[in-house]
Structures are given as C-alpha cells and as structure tokens.
C-alpha positions in Angstrom: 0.0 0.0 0.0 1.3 3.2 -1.0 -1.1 5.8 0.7 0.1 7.5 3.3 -2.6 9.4 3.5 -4.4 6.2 5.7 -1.8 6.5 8.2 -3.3 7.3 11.7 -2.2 8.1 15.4 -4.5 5.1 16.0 -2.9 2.4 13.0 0.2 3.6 14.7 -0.8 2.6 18.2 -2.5 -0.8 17.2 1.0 -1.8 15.3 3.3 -0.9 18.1 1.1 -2.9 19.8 0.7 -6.1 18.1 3.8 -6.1 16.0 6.7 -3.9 17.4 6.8 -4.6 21.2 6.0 -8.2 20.1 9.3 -8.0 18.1 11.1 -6.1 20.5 10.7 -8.1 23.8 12.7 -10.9 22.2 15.5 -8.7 21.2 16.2 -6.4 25.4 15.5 -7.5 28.6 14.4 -4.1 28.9 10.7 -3.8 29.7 10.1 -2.4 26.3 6.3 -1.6 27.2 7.7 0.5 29.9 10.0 2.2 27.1 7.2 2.8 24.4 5.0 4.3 27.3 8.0 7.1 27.6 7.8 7.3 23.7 3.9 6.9 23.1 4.0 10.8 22.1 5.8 10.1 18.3 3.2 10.0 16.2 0.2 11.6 18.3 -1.0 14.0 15.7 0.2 12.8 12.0 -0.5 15.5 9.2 -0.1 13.8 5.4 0.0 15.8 2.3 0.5 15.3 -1.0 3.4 17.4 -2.3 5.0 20.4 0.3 8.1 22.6 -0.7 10.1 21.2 2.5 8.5 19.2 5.0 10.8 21.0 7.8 9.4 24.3 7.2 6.1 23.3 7.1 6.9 22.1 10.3 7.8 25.2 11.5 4.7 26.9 9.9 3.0 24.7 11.6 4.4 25.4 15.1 4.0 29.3 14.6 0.5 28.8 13.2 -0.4 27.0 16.3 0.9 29.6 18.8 -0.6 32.8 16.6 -4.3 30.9 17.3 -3.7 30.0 21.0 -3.4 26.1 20.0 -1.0 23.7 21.3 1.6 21.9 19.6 1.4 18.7 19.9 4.6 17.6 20.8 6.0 14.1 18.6 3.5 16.2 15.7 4.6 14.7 12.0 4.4 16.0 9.2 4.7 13.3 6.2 4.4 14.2 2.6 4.6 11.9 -0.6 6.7 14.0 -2.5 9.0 17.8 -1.8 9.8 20.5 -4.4 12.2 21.9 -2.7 14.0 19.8 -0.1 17.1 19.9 1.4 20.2 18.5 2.9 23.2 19.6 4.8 24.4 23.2 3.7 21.2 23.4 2.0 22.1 20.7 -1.0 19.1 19.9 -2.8 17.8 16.1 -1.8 15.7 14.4 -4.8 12.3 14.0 -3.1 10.0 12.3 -5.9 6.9 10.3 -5.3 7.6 6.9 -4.5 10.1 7.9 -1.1 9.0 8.7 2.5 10.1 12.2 3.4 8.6 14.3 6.3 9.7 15.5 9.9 9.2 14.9 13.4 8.5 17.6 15.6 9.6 17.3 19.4 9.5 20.0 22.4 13.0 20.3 23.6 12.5 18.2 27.1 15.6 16.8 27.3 18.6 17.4 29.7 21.6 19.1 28.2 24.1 15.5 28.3 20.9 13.1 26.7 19.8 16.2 23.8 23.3 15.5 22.2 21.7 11.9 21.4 18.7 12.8 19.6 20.4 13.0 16.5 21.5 9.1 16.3 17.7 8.4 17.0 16.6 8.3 13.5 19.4 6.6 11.8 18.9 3.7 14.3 15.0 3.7 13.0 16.0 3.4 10.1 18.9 1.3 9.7 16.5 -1.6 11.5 13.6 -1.2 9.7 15.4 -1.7 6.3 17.1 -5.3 8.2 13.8 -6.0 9.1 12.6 -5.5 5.7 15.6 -7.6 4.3 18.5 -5.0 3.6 20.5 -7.2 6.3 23.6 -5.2 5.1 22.0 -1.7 5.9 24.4 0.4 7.8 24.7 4.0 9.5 27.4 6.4 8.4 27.9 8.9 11.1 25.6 10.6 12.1 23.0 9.4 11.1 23.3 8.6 6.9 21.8 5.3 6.3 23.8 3.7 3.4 22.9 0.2 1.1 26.4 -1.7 0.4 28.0 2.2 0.2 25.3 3.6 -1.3 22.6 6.6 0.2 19.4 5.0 0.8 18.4 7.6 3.3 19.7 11.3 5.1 18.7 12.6 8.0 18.8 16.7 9.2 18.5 17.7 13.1 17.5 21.4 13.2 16.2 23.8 16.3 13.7 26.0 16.4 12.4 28.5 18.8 8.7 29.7 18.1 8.1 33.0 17.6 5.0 33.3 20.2 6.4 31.4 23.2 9.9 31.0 22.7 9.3 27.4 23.3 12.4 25.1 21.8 12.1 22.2 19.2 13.9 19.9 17.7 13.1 19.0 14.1 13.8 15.7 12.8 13.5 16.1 9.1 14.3 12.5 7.2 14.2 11.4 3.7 14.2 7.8 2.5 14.5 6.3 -0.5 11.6 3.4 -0.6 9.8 2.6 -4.3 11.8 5.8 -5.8 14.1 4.3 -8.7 15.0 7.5 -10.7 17.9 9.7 -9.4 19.7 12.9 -11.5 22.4 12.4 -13.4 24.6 13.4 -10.2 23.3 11.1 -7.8 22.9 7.9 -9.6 26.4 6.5 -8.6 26.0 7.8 -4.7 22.2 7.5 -4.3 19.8 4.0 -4.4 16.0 3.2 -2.7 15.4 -0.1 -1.3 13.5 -1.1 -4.3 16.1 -1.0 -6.5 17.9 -2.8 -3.5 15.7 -5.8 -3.2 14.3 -6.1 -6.9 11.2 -5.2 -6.1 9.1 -2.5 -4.4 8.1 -2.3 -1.2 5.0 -1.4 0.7 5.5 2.3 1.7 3.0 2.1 4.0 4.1 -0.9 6.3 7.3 0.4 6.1 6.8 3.5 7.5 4.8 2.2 10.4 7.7 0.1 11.3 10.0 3.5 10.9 7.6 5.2 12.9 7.5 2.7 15.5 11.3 2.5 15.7 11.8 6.2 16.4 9.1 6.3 18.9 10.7 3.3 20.9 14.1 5.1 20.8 13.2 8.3 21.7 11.1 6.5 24.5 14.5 4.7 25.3 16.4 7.9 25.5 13.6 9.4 28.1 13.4 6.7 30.0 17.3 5.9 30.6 17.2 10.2 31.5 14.6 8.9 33.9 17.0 6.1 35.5 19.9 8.3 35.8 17.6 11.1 37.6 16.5 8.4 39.7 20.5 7.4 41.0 21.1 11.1 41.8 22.3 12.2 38.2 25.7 14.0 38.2 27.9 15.2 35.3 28.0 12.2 33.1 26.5 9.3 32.0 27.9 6.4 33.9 28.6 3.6 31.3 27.6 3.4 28.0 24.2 4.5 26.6 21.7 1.9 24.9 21.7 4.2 22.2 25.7 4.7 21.7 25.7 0.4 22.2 22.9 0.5 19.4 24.5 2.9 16.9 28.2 1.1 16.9 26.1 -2.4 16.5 24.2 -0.8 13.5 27.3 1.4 11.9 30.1 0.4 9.3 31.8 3.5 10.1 34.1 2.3 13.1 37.8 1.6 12.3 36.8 3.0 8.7 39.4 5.4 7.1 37.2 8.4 6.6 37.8 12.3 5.2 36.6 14.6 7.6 35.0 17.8 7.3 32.7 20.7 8.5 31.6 20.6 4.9 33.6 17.3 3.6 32.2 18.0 -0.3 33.1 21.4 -0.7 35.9 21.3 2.0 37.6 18.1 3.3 39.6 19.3 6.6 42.1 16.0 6.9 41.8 12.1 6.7 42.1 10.3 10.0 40.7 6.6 11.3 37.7 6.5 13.4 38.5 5.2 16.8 35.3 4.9 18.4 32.1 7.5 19.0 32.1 9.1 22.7 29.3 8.8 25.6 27.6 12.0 23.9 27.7 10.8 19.9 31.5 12.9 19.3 33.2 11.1 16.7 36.5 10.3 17.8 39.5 10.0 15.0 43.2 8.7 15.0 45.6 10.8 13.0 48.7 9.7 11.1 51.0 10.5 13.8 48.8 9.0 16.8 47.2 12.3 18.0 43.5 12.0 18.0 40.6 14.4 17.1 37.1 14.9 18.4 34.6 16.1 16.2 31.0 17.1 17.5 29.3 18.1 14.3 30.8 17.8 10.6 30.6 14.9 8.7 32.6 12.3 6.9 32.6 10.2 4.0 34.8 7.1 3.5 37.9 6.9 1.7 
C-alpha cells in the first residue's frame, strides 16, 4: 500500500502494539512496554500531504501557526508528505524527493537534559537502519551521524534542526528525514551515490508498512532515550552518563563507520579538513578520530565520507 494518506495516530498505536513490542521483547530485557509508554508521544497527531516545498518548514509553519491561534503543539506532531519540491540537505544541498520515497519530519519540544539532547540526532538513523534489516536489507548500515547507506550507497539522510517559536519562545527539535523506498530515478549526479530499497531488493516495497515500522522504531528510541534520563535522575544524576548509553551500544552495532578510514570535514564536499581513522564514538555521539601520527581528534558536528 502506497497511501500514506491512511496513516493514523491510532494504526500507529494498534502496530506498536501487536507487532513492534511483540518483536522487540525478544530482542532487550528491557521492559520495552515501559519504554514505548515514555515514547507513546511520536506520532500523536500525524499531518499527510501530497506534495510540500520542504517538509521541515512546514513544520515550522506549523508550530507558529499553532501559537498565533492560542493552539497547542502537539509535541511528537509529523508532518509526512509523498513528494517535496524543494528539499534539502546539509548546507542546504538539494535532496531528490519524488513520489515513490517517504520524506517528512518529526517535531519534538526540547525536554531533554543538556548530556541526553546530544543523542537525539542518532535516533533516527537507528530507526531506520533496522527497519530496512527487518525489511531484508541485512547489510543496511549507518554512516555517522545518522546517513543510512545500502552496500555504500545513500538510501536515506537525516537533518537535526532547532527552532524556537516565535509566540512562546518554546524550543524544538526538528527531525527532518528522507528515504529512498519505491523511488528508482535519481539525477544524473546522484545515480552513482544514491539508491531506494526497491532497486535494492528487486522489487518495491510497501511504503505504508514500512513507515509504520520506521515510525514505530523512532518512537521506541526516543522513548528509550527518556526513559534511561529517567534512570539516571533516579541514581542522583551527576555530570555524566555512567557507562555506555543503549543508544551509543545501538548505533556502533548498526554502523560500518568504526575503524573505517574516513575524510573529515565541516563541509567534507566542498571542503575536506584532513583524513584520520575512526577510533570509536564518545558517551555523547562525538566522533572520535586517530591521525597519522597518533594524535586524536574529536569532532561534535561535521561529517565524513569514506575513503
């Protein structure tokens, strides 16, 4: 089914509920229906058009729009829409958005504490990266961040931007996402980089399905990453993180990226900074990199693209 247009709060609920914590109790001994309870907010209002500009500004639209008529935003609000006109990427490079692909953004209310909100960004990669497995792309892998790649090709981006309404001066974070799903036709400059997970599998794929189980992954992560803020409140909190976060244990499991030789950069297309090997990521998502000469680097935001 390719409608996304029949995607509901409630078809959302009823799948977590008979399919995703079914799948997930087998795979944590984590309580998982303690962890979708922290998460049940993703997906709680679920706006689907046919064709937007961006799906991120309407996102932002949205929020103002909300605040201007003395309406609430509902936070874990998405916006889904079958096709963009003008969507973009990093440093605002244009991202093919044709029918055929899932593309939209999450909206959340910035409730997190300072040392968990540097995680949100490896939320959606996760999502991601498992529902393709689940769907049969076993050798789907995140490239840090949060780029989802099909044997070293894109299949999907991801872009983590904050807004602060203009009304309140409440904060958000927007998850904007873009995945390649029944979408087989890529420009001229993308068609060596770029690939859906049609063309992956031979066949397409039932965008609907697949974006419930997308759906349902983000909403058990961000659940995860609110409820282990709740355990760490609960044994008096402190500076750091004590250990190593589900989420960080999740990511490495899920990436190809450590150990990988890897250029480096704030802007690696238009400006590579250095090549380095990546060591490990850090408690709060930093990428950590071994030079040449055994010196090491720690980058927070950039990005990287293997060599």
């Amino acid at each position: 089914m390719n409608d996304l247009s029949l995607l509901t709060p409630s078809l959302l609920d009823d799948y977590v509920t008979s399919v995703e914590q079914v799948w997930r109790q087998k795979q944590t001994d984590l309580n998982s229906d303690t962890v979708f309870r922290y998460g049940a907010y993703v997906g709680s209002a679920i706006h689907v058009f046919s064709s937007l500009d961006r799906a991120m500004d309407t996102a932002r639209e949205h929020i103002s729009l909300q605040e201007k008529n003395g309406r609430p935003v509902v936070n874990g609000s998405l916006i889904l829409a079958s096709s963009l006109s003008l969507s973009k990427g990093r440093f605002s490079r244009s991202w093919h958005a044709p029918p055929g692909g899932l593309w939209g953004c999450l909206i959340l209310a910035d409730t997190f504490l300072p040392i968990f909100r540097n995680l949100i960004p490896l939320i959606p990669g996760i999502a991601c990266c498992e529902a393709l497995r689940r769907e049969g792309a076993s050798s789907a892998a995140i490239r840090w961040v949060n780029d989802v790649l099909l044997d070293g090709k894109k299949q999907a981006g991801f872009l983590i931007e904050g807004f602060r309404s203009p009304v309140h001066g409440e904060n958000f974070h927007l998850l904007g996402f873009g995945l390649n799903l029944n979408n087989s036709s890529f420009p001229p400059e993308l068609q060596e980089t770029a690939v859906s997970l049609a063309q992956f599998l031979n066949h397409p794929v039932d965008v609907n399905s697949f974006t419930l189980s997308f759906l349902a992954k983000l909403r058990y992560y961000t659940g995860l990453l609110l409820y282990e803020e709740e355990q760490w409140l609960s044994r008096g909190g402190g500076e750091e993180y004590e250990g190593e976060h589900p989420l960080i244990k999740r990511w490495k499991e899920l990436s190809d990226t450590l150990g990988r030789r890897v250029r480096y950069g704030y802007d690696v297309v238009e400006n590579p900074q250095y090549e380095a090997v990546v060591k490990t990521i850090a408690r709060d998502g930093a990428l950590i990199l071994k030079h040449d000469d055994g010196t090491t680097s720690v980058e927070h935001s950039g990005e990287i693209r293997y060599c």
